[in-house]
PDB file of N, CA, C and O in Angstrom:
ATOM      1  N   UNK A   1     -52.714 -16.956 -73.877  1.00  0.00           N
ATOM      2  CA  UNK A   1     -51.509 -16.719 -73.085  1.00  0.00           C
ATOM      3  C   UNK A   1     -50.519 -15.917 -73.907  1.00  0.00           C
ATOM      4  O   UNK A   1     -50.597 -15.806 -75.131  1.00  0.00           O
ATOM      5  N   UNK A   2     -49.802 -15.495 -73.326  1.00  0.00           N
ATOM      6  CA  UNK A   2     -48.779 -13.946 -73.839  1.00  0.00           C
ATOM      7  C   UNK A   2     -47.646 -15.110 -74.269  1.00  0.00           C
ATOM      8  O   UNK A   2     -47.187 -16.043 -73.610  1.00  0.00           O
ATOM      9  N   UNK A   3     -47.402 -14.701 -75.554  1.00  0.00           N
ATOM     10  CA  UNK A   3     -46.350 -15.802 -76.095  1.00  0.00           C
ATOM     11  C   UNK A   3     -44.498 -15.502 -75.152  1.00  0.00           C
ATOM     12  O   UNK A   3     -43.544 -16.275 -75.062  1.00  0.00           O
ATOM     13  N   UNK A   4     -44.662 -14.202 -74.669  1.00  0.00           N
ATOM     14  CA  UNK A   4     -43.183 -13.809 -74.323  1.00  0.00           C
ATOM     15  C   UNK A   4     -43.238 -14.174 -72.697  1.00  0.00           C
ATOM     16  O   UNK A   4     -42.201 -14.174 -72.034  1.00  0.00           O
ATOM     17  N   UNK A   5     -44.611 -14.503 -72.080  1.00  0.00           N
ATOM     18  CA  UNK A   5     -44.589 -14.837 -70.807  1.00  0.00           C
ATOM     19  C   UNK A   5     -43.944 -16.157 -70.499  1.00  0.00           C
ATOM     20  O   UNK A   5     -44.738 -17.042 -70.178  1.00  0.00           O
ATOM     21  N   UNK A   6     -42.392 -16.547 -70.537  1.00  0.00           N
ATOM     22  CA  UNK A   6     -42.160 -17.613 -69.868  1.00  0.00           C
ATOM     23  C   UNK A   6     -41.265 -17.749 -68.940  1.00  0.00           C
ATOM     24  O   UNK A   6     -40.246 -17.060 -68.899  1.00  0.00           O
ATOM     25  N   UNK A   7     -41.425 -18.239 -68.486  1.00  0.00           N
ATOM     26  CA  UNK A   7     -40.522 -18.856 -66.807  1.00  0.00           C
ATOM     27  C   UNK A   7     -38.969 -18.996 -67.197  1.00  0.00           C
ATOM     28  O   UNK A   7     -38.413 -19.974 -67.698  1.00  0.00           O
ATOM     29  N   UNK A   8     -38.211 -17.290 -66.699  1.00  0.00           N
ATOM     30  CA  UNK A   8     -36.977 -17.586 -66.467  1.00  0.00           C
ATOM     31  C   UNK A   8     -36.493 -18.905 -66.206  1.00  0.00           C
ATOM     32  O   UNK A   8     -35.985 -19.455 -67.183  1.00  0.00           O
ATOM     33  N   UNK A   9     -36.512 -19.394 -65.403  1.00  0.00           N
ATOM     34  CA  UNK A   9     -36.126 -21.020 -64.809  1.00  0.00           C
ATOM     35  C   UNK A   9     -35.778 -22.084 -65.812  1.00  0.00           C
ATOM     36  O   UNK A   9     -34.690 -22.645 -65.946  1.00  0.00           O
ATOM     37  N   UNK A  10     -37.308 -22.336 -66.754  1.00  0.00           N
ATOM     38  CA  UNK A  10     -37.466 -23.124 -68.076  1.00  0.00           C
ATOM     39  C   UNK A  10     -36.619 -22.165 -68.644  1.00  0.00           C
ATOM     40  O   UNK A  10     -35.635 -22.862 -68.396  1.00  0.00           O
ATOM     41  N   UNK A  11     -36.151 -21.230 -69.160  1.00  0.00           N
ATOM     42  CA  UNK A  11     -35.741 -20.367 -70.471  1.00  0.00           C
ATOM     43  C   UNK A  11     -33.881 -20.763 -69.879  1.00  0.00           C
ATOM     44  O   UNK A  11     -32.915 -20.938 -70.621  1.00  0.00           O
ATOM     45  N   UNK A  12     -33.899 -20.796 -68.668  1.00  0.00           N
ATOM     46  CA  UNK A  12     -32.491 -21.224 -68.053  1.00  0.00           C
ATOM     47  C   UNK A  12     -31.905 -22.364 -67.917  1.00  0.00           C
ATOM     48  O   UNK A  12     -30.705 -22.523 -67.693  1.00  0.00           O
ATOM     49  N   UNK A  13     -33.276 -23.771 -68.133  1.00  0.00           N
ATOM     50  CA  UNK A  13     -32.717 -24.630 -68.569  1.00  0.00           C
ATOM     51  C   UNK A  13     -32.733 -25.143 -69.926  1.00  0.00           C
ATOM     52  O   UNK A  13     -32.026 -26.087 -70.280  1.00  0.00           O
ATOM     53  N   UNK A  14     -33.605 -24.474 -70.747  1.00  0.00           N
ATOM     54  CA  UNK A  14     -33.424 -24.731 -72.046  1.00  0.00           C
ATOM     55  C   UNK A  14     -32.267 -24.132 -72.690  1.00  0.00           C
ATOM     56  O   UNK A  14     -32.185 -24.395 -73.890  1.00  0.00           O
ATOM     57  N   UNK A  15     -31.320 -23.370 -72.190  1.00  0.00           N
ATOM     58  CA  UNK A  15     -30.448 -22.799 -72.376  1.00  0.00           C
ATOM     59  C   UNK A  15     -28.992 -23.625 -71.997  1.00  0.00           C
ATOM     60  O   UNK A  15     -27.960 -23.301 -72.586  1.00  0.00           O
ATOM     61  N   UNK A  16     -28.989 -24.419 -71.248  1.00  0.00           N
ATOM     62  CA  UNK A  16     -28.154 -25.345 -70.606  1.00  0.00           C
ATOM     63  C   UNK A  16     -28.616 -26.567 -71.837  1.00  0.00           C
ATOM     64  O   UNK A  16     -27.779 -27.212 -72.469  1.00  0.00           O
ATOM     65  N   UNK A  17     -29.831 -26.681 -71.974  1.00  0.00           N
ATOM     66  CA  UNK A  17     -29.593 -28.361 -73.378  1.00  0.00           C
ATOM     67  C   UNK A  17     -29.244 -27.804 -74.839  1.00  0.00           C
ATOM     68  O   UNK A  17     -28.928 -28.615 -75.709  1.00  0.00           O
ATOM     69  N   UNK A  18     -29.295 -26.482 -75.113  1.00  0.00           N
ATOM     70  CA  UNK A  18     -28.520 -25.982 -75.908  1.00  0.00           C
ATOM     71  C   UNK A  18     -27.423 -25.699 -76.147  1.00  0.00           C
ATOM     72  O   UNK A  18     -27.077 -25.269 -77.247  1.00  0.00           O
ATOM     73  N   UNK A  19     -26.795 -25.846 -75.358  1.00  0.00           N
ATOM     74  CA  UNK A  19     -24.868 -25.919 -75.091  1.00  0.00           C
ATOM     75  C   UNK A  19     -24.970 -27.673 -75.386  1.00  0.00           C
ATOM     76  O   UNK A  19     -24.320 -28.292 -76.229  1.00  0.00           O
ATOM     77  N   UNK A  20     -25.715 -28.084 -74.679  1.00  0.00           N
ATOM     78  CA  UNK A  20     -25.342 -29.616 -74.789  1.00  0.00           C
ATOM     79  C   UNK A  20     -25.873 -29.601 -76.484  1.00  0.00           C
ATOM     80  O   UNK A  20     -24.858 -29.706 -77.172  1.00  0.00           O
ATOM     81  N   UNK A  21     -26.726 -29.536 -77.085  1.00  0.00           N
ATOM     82  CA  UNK A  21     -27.139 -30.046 -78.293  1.00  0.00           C
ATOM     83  C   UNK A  21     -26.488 -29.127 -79.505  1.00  0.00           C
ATOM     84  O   UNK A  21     -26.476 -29.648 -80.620  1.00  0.00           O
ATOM     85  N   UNK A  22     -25.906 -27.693 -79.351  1.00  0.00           N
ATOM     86  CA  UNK A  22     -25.734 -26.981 -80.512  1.00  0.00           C
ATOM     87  C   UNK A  22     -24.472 -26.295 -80.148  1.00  0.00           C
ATOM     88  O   UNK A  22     -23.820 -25.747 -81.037  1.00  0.00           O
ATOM     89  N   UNK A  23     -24.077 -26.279 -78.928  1.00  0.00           N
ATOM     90  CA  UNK A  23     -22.679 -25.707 -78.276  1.00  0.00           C
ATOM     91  C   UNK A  23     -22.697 -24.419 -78.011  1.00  0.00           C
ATOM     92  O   UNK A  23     -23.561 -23.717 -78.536  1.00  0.00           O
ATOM     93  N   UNK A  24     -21.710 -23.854 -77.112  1.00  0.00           N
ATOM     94  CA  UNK A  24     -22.381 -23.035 -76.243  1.00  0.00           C
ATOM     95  C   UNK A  24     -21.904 -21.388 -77.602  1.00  0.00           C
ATOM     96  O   UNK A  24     -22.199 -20.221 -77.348  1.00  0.00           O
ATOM     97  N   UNK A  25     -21.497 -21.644 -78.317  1.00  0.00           N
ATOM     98  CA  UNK A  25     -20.996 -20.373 -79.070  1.00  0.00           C
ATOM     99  C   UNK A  25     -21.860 -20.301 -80.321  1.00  0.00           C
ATOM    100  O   UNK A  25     -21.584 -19.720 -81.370  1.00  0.00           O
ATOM    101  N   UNK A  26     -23.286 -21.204 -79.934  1.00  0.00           N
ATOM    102  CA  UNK A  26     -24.076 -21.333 -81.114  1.00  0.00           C
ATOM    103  C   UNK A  26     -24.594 -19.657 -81.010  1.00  0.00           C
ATOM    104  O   UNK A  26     -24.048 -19.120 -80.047  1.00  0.00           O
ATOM    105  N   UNK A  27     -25.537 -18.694 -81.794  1.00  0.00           N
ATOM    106  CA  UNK A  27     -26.303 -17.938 -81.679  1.00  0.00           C
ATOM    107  C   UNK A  27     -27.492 -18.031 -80.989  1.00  0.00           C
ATOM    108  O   UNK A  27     -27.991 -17.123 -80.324  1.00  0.00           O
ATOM    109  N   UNK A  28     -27.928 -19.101 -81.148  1.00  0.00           N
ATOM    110  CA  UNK A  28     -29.279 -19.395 -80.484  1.00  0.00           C
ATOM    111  C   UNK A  28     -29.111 -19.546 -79.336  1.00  0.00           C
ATOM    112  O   UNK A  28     -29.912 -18.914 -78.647  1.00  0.00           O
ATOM    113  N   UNK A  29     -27.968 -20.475 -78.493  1.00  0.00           N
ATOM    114  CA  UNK A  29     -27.659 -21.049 -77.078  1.00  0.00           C
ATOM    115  C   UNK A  29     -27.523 -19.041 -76.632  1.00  0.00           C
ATOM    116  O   UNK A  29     -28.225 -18.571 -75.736  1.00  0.00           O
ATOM    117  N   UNK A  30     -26.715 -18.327 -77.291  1.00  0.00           N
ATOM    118  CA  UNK A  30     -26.574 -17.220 -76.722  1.00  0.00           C
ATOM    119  C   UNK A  30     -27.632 -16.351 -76.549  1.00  0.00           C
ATOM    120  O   UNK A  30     -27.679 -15.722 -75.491  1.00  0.00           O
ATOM    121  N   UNK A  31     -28.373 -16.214 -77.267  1.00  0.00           N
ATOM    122  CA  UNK A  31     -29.650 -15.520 -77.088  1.00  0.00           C
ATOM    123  C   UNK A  31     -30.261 -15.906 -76.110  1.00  0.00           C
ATOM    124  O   UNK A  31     -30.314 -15.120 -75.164  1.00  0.00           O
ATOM    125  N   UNK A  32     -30.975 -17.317 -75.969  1.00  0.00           N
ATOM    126  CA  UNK A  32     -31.603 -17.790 -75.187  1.00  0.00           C
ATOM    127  C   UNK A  32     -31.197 -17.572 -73.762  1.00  0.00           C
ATOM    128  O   UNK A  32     -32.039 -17.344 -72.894  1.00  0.00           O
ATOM    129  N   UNK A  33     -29.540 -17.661 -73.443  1.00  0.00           N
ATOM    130  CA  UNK A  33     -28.590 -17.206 -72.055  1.00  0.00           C
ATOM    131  C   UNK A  33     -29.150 -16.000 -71.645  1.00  0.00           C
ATOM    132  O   UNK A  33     -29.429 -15.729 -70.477  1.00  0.00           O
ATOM    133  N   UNK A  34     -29.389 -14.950 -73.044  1.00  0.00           N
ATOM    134  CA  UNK A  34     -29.413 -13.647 -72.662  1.00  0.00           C
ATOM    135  C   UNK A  34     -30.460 -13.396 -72.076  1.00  0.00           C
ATOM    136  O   UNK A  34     -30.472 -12.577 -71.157  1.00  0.00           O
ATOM    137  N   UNK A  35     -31.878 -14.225 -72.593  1.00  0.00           N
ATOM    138  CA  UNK A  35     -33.591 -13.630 -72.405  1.00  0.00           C
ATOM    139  C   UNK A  35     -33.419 -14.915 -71.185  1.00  0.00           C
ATOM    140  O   UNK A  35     -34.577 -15.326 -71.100  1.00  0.00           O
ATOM    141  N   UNK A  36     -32.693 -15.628 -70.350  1.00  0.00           N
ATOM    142  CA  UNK A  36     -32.965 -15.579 -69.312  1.00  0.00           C
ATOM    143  C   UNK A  36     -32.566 -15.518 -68.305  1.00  0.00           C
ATOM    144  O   UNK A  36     -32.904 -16.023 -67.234  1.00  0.00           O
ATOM    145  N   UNK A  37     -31.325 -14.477 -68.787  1.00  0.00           N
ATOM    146  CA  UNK A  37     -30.567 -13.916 -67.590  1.00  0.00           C
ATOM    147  C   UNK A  37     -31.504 -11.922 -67.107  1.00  0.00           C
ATOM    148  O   UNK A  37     -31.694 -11.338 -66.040  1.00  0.00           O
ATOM    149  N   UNK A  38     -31.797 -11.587 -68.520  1.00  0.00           N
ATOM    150  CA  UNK A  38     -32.530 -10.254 -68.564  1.00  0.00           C
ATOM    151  C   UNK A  38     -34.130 -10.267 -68.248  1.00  0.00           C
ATOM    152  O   UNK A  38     -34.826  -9.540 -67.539  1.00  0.00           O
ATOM    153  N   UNK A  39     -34.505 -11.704 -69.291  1.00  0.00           N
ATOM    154  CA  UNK A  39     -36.232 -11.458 -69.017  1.00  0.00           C
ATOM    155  C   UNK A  39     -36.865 -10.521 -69.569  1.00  0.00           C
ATOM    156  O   UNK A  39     -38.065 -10.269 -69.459  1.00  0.00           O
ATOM    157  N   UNK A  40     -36.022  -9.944 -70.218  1.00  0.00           N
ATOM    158  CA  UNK A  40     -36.553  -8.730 -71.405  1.00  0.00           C
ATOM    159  C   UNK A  40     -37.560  -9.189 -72.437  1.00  0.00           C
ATOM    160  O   UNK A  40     -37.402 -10.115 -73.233  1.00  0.00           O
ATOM    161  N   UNK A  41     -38.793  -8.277 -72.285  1.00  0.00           N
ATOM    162  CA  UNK A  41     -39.340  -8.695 -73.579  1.00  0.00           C
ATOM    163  C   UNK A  41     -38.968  -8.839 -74.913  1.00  0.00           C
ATOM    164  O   UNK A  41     -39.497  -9.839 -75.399  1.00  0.00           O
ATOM    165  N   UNK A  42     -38.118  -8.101 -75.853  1.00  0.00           N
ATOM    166  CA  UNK A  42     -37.114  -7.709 -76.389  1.00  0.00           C
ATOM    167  C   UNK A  42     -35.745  -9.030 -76.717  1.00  0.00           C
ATOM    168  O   UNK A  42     -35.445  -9.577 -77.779  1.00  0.00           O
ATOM    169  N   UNK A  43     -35.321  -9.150 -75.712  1.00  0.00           N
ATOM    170  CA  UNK A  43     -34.563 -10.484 -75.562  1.00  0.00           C
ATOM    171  C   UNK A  43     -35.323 -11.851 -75.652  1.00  0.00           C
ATOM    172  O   UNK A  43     -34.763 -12.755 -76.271  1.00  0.00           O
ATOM    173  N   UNK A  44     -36.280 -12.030 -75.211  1.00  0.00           N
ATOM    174  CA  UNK A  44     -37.017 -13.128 -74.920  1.00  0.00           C
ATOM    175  C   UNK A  44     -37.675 -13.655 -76.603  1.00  0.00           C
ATOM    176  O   UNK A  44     -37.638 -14.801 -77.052  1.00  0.00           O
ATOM    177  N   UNK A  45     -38.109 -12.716 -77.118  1.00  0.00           N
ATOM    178  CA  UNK A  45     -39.114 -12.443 -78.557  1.00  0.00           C
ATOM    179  C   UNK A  45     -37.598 -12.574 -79.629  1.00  0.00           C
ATOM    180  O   UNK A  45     -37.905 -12.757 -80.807  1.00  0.00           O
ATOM    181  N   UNK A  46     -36.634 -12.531 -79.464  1.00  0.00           N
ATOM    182  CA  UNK A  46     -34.999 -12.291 -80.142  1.00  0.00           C
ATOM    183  C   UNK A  46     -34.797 -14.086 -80.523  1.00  0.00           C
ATOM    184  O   UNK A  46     -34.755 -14.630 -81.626  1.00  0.00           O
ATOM    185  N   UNK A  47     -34.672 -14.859 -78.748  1.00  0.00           N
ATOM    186  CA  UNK A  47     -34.641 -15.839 -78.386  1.00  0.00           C
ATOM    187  C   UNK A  47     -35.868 -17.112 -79.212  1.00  0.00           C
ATOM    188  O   UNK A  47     -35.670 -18.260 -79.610  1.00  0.00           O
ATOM    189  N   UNK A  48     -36.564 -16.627 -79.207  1.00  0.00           N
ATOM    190  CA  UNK A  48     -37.842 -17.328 -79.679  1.00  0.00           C
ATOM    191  C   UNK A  48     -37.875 -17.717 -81.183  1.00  0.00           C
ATOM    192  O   UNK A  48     -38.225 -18.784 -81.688  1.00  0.00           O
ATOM    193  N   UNK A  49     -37.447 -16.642 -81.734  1.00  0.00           N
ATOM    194  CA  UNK A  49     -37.593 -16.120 -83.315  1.00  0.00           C
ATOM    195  C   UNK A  49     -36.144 -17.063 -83.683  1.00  0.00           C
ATOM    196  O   UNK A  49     -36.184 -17.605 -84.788  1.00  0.00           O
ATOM    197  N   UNK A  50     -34.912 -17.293 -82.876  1.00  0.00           N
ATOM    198  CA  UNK A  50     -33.928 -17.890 -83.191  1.00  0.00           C
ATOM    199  C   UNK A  50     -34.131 -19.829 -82.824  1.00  0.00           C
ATOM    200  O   UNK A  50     -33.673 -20.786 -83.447  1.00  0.00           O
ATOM    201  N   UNK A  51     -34.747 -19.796 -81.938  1.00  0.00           N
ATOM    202  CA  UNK A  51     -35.351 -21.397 -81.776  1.00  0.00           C
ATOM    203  C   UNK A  51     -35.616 -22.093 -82.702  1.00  0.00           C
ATOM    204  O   UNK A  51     -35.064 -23.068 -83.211  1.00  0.00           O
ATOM    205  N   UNK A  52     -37.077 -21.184 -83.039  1.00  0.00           N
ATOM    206  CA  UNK A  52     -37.624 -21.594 -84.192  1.00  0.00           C
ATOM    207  C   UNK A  52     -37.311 -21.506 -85.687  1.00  0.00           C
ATOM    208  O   UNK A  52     -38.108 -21.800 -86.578  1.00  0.00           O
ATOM    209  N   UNK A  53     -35.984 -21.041 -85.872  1.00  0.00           N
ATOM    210  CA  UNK A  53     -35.422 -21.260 -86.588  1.00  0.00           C
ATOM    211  C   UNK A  53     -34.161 -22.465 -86.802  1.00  0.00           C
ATOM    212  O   UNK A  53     -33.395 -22.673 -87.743  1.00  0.00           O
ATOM    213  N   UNK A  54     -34.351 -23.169 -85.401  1.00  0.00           N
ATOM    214  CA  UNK A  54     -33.535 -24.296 -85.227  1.00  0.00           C
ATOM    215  C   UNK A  54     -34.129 -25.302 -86.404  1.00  0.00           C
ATOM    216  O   UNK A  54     -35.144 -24.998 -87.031  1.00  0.00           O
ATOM    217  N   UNK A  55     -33.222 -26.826 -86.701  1.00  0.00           N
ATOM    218  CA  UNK A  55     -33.865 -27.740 -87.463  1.00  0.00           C
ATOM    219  C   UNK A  55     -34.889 -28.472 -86.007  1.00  0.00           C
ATOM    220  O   UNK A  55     -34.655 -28.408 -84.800  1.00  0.00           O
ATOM    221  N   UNK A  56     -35.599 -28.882 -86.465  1.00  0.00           N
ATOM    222  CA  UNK A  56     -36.578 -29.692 -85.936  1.00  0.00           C
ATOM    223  C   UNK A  56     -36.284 -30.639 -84.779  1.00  0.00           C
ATOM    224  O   UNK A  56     -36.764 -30.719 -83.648  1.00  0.00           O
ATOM    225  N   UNK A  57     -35.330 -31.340 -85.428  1.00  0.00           N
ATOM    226  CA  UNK A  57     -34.986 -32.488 -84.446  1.00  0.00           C
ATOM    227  C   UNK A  57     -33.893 -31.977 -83.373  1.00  0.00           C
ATOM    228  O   UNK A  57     -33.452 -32.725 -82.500  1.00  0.00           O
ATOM    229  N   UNK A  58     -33.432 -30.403 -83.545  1.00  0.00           N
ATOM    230  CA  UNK A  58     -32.705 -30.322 -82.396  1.00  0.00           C
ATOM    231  C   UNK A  58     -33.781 -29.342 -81.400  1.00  0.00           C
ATOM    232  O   UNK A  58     -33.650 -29.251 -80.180  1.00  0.00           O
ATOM    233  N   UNK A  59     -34.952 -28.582 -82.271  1.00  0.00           N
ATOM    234  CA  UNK A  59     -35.890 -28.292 -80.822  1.00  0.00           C
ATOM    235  C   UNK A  59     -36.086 -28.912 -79.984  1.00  0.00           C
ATOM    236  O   UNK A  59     -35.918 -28.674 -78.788  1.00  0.00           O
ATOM    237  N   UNK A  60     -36.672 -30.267 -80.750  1.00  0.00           N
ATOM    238  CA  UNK A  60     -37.274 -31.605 -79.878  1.00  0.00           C
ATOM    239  C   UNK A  60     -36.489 -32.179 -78.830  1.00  0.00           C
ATOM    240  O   UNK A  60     -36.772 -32.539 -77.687  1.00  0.00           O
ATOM    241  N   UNK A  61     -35.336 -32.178 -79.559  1.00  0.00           N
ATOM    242  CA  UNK A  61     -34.353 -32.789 -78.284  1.00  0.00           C
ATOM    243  C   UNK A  61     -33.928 -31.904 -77.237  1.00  0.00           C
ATOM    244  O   UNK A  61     -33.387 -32.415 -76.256  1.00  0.00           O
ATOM    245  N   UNK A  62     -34.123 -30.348 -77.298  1.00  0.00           N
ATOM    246  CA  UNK A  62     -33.744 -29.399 -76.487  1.00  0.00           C
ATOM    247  C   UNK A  62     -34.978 -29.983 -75.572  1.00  0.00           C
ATOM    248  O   UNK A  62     -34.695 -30.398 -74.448  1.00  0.00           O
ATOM    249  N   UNK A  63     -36.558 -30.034 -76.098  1.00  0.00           N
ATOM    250  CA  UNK A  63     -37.361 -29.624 -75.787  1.00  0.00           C
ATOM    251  C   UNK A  63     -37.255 -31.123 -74.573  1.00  0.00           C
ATOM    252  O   UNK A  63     -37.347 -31.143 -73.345  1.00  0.00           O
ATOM    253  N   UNK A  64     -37.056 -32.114 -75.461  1.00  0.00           N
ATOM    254  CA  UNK A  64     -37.092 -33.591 -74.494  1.00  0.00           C
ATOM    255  C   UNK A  64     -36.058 -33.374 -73.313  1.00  0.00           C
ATOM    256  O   UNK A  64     -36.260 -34.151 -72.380  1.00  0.00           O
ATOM    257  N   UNK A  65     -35.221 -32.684 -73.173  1.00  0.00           N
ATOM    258  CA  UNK A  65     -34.224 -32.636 -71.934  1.00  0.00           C
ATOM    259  C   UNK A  65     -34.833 -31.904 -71.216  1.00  0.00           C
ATOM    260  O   UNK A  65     -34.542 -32.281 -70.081  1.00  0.00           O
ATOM    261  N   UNK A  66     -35.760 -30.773 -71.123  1.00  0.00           N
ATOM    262  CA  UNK A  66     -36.570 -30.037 -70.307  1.00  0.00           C
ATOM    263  C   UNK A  66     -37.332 -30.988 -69.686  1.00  0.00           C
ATOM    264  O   UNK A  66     -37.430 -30.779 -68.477  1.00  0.00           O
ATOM    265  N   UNK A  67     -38.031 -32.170 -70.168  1.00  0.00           N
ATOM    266  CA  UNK A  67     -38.720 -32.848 -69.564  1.00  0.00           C
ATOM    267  C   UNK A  67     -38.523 -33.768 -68.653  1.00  0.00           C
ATOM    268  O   UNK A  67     -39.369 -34.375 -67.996  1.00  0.00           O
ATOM    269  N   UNK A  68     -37.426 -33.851 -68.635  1.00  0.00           N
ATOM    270  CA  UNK A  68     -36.427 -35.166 -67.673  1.00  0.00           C
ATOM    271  C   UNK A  68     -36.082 -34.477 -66.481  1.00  0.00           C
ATOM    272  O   UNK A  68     -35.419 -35.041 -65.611  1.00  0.00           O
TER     273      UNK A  68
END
């Protein structure tokens, strides 16, 4: 699977538990706003590269509010 193929929708709410977990003027919360308001490959691959540069336990918890 194409790592940049993901679902505006998910990228729009993982973007909403990032305001909640890191605040909304974090870099990362902003990126992530951006690749899923654009959907740009470009934006999306920007977004990704800044995640995963989050600490651990705040992916997880981004990642656990997606699931609820």
């Amino acid at each position: 699977m194409d790592e940049t193929a993901i679902d505006r929708a998910a990228m729009g709410r993982l973007a909403k538990a990032l305001v909640f977990i890191c605040g909304a003027d974090n870099s990362t919360t902003v990126a992530v706003e951006a690749a899923a308001e654009s959907g740009s490959e470009r934006d999306i691959k920007k977004a990704r590269a800044l995640f995963l540069k989050l600490k651990p336990g705040d992916r997880r918890a981004a990642m656990t509010m997606l699931d609820d």
